[in-house]
C-alpha atoms as one frame of an Amber mdcrd trajectory, in Angstrom:
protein
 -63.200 -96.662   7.947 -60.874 -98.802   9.876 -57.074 -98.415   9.053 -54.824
-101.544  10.491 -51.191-101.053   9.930 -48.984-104.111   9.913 -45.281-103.977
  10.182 -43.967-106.657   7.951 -40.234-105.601   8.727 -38.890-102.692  10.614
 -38.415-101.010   7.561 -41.799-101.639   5.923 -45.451-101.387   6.830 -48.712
-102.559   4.973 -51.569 -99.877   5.047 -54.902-102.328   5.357 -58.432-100.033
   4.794 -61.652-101.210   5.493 -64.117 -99.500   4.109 -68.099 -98.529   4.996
 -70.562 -96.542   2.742 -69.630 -93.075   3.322 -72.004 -90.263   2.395 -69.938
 -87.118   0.509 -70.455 -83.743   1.504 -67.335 -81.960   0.760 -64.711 -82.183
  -2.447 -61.359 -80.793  -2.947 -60.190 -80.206  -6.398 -56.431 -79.831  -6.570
 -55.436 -77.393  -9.558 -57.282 -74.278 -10.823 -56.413 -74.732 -14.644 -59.433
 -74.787 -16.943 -60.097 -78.083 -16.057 -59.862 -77.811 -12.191 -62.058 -74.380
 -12.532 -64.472 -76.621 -14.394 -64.372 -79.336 -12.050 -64.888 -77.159  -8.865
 -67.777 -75.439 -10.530 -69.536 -78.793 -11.371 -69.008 -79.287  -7.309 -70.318
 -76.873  -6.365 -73.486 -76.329  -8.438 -74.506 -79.825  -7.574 -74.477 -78.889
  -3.899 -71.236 -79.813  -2.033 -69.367 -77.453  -0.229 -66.161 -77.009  -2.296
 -62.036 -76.223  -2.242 -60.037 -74.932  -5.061 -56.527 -75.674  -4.278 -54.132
 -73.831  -6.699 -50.614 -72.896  -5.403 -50.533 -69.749  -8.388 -52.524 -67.256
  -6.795 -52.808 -65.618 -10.597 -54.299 -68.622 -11.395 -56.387 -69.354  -8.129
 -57.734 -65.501  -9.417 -58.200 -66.827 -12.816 -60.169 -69.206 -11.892 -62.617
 -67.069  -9.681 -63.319 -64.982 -12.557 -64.016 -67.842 -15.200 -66.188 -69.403
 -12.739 -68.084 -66.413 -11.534 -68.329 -65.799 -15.527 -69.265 -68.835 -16.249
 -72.245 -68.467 -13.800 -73.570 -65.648 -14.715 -73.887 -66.785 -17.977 -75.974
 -69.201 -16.589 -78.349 -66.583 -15.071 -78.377 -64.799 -18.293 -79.456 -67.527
 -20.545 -82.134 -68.684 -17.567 -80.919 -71.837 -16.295 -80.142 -70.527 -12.881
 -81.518 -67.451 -10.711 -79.163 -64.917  -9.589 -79.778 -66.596  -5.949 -78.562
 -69.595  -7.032 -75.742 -68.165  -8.694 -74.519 -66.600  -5.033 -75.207 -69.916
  -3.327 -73.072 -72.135  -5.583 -70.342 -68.722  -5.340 -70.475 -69.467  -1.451
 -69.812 -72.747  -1.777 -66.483 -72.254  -3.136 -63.087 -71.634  -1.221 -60.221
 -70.830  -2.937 -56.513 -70.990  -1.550 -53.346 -71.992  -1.660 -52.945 -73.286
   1.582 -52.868 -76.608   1.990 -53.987 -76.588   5.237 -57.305 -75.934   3.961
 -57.698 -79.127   2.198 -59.746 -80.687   4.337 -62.406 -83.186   2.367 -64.413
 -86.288   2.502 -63.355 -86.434  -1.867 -59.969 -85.560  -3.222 -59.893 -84.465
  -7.474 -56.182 -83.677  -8.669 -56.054 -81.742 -11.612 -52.838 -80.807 -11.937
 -49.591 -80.956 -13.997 -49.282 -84.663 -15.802 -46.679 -86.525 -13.843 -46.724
 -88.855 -11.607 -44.456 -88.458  -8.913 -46.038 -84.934  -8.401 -49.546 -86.347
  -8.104 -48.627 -89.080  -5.664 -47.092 -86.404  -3.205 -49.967 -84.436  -3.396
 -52.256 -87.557  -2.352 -49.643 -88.686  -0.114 -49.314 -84.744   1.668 -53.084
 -84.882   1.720 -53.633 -88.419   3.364 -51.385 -86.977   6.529 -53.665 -83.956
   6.508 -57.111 -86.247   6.101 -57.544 -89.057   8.247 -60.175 -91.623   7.626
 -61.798 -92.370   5.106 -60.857 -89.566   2.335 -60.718 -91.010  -1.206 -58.256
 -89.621  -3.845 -59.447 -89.743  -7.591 -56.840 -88.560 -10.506 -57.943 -86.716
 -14.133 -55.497 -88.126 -15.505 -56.682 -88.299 -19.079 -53.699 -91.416 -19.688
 -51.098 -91.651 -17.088 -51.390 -94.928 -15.173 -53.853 -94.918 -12.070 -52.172
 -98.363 -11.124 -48.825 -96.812 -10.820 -50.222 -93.671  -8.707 -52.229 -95.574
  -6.522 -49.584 -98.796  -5.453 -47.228 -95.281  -3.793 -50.213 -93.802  -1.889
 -50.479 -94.522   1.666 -53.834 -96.667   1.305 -53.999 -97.305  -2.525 -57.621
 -99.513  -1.923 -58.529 -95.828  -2.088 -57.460 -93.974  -5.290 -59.933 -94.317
  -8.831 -59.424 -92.427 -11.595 -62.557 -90.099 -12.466 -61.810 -88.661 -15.438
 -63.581 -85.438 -16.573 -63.600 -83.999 -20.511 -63.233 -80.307 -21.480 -65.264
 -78.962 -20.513 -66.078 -80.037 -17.698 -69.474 -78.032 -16.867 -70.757 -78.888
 -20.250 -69.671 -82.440 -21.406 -71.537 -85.429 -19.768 -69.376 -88.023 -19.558
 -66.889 -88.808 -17.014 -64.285 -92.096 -16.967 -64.519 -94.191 -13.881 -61.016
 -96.514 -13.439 -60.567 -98.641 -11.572 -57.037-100.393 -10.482 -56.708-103.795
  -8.802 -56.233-101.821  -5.801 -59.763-100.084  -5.614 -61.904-100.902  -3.060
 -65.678-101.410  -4.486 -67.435 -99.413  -2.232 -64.585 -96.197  -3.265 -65.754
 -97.328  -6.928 -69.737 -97.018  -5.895 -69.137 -93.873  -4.069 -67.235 -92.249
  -6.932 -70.342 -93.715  -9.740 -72.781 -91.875  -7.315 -70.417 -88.687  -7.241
 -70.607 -88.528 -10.851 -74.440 -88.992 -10.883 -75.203 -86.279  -8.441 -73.008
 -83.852 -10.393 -75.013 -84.451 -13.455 -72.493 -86.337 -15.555 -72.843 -90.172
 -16.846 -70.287 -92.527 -15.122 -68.785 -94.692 -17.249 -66.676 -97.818 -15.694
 -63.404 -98.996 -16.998 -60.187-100.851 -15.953 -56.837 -98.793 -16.048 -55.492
 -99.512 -19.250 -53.470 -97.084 -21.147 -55.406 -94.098 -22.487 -58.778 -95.688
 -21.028 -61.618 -95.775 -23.418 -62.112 -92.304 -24.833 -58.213 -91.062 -25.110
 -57.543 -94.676 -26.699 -60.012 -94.515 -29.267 -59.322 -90.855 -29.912 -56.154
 -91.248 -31.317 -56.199 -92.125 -34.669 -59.324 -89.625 -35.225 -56.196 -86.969
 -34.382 -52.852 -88.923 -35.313 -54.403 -89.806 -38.466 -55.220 -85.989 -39.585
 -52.372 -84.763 -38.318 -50.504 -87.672 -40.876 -52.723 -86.138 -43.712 -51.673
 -82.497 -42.972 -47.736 -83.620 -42.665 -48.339 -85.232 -46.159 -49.971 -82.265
 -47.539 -53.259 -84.019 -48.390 -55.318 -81.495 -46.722 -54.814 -78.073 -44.380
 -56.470 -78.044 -41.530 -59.516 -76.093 -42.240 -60.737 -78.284 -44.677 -60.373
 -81.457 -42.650 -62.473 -79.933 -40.177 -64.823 -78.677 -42.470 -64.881 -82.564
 -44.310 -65.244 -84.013 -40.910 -67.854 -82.031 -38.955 -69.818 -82.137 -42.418
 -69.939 -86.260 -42.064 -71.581 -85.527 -38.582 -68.879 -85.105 -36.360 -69.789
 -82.055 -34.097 -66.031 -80.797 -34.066 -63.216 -81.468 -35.972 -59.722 -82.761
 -34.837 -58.160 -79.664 -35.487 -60.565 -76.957 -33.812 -60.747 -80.061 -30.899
 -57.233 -79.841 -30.001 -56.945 -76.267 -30.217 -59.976 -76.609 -27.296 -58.306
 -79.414 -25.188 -55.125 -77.821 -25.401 -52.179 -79.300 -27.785 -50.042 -79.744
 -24.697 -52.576 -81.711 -23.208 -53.131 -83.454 -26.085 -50.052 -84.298 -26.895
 -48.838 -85.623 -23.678 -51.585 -87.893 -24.112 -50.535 -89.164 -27.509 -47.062
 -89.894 -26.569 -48.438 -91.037 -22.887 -50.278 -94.066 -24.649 -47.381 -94.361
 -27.656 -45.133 -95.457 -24.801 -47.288 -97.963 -22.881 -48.396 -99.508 -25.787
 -44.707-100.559 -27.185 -44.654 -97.384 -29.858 -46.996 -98.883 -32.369 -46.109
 -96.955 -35.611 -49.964 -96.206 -36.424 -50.240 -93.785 -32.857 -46.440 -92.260
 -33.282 -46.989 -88.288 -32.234 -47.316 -86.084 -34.978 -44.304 -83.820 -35.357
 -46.497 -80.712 -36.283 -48.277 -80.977 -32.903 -44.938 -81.149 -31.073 -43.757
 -78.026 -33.085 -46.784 -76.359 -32.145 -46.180 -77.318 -28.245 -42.719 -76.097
 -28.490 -43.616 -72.735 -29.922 -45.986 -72.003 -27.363 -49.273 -72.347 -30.204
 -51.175 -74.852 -27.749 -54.663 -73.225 -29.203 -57.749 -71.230 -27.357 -55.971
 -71.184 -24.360 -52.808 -69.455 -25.625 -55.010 -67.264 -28.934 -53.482 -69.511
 -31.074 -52.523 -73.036 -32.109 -53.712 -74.715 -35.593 -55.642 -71.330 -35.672
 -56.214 -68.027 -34.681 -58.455 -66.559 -31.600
């Protein structure tokens, strides 16, 4: 990769990348949440050598545990050999340093806002010259409006992984106006190697999957406030019409934090339609702490 900087003013310069086809040998995930743990364990079990960046060093330990449990569970069931299992265990580094994010491929998983994701890719682009690329999990914050205050927004894409992440095939690929096509072909490819199914989309609010979720949730939650149903039989009603999880046991999984960030995330960028307004039961349960499996409880008990 070439960078060109061109000083337009003397108070304000245009980063200009040009791009080749850059083979990927290295990722950093930044955040060790359940997601991020996910994420680095998909890394490194389809080969690259991988960083776990996690400021929390509780949480950087959480995450060693889950993902060394996660592995063995593998070798118990068959689908890997113990060997294996200590190969993809040495491909992991864990810290909280981060001076030891160095990496041709950049995966932020951390907290949903903005101006703390573009520091992050802007503190990592001083650390990484060249031709680095920075992709967001954002599951509905705008990749547009991340990528136009990185240094070098031609390379940030969205790749956007589902919970979770070892186990669920399908990952969002967005692209902004910004993206460079050969960052978009790189990142398809990514996804491929790791096992997952790349799907392409434009940044638009929510993306596919969040956007067409919503009403599958907003919609039972409206039921439950209006007493037409508890929550247990909704499920029950829904997985028995061949869904394979219901909206209720499916938020306690993602997280009702997560998910309701989302819901009011694409409320607000597309003009508050009444039909997606947030449910007020989810934000109680937010605001109690009840945000589901993650917490032992949220719409029920674990």
């Amino acid at each position: 990769m070439v960078l060109k900087i061109i000083k337009l003013t003397a108070q304000k310069e245009i980063y200009l990348f040009t791009f080749t086809v850059m083979t990927i040998h290295s990722i950093c995930i930044c955040g060790a949440g359940t997601m991020g743990s996910g994420i680095a364990q998909v890394s490194a079990q389809a080969g690259f050598h991988t960083t776990l960046y996690e400021l929390n060093d509780a949480v950087l330990e959480k995450a060693k545990e889950s993902i060394e449990k996660s592995l063995q569970s593998l070798v118990d069931k068959k689908k890997i050999s113990a060997a294996d299992k200590e190969k993809m265990q040495q491909r992991i580094v864990y810290t909280s340093n981060i001076q030891d994010c160095l990496a041709d491929v950049f995966i932020e998983a951390i907290v949903e806002k903005p101006a703390i994701k573009i520091a992050l890719f802007n503190q990592l682009a001083e650390l990484n010259p060249g031709e680095c690329i920075f992709a967001s999990n954002t599951s509905s914050l705008s990749i547009t409006g991340i990528a136009e205050k990185v240094h070098g927004p031609e390379r940030v894409i969205g790749m956007h992984f589902f919970n979770p992440a070892p186990l669920m095939k399908l990952v969002e690929v967005v692209n902004t106006r910004f993206t460079n096509e050969k960052i978009t072909q790189a990142i398809i490819e990514l996804a491929r190697k790791m096992g997952k199914i790349p799907v392409l989309c434009r940044d638009s609010p929510g993306f596919i999957v969040n956007r067409v979720a919503r009403p599958y949730y907003i919609e039972s939650l409206r039921l439950a406030e209006e007493g037409m149903a508890d929550f247990a039989q909704m499920d029950g009603l829904l997985e028995a019409t061949g869904f394979k999880m219901g909206p209720f046991k499916l938020m306690d999984l993602i997280g009702n934090d997560i998910n309701y960030t989302v819901s009011c995330s694409v409320y607000e960028q597309l003009d508050k339609p009444k039909r997606l307004k947030p449910s007020y039961i989810q934000k109680e349960k937010v605001e109690a702490g009840h945000l589901g499996k993650k917490t032992g409880k949220g719409y029920y008990k674990y």
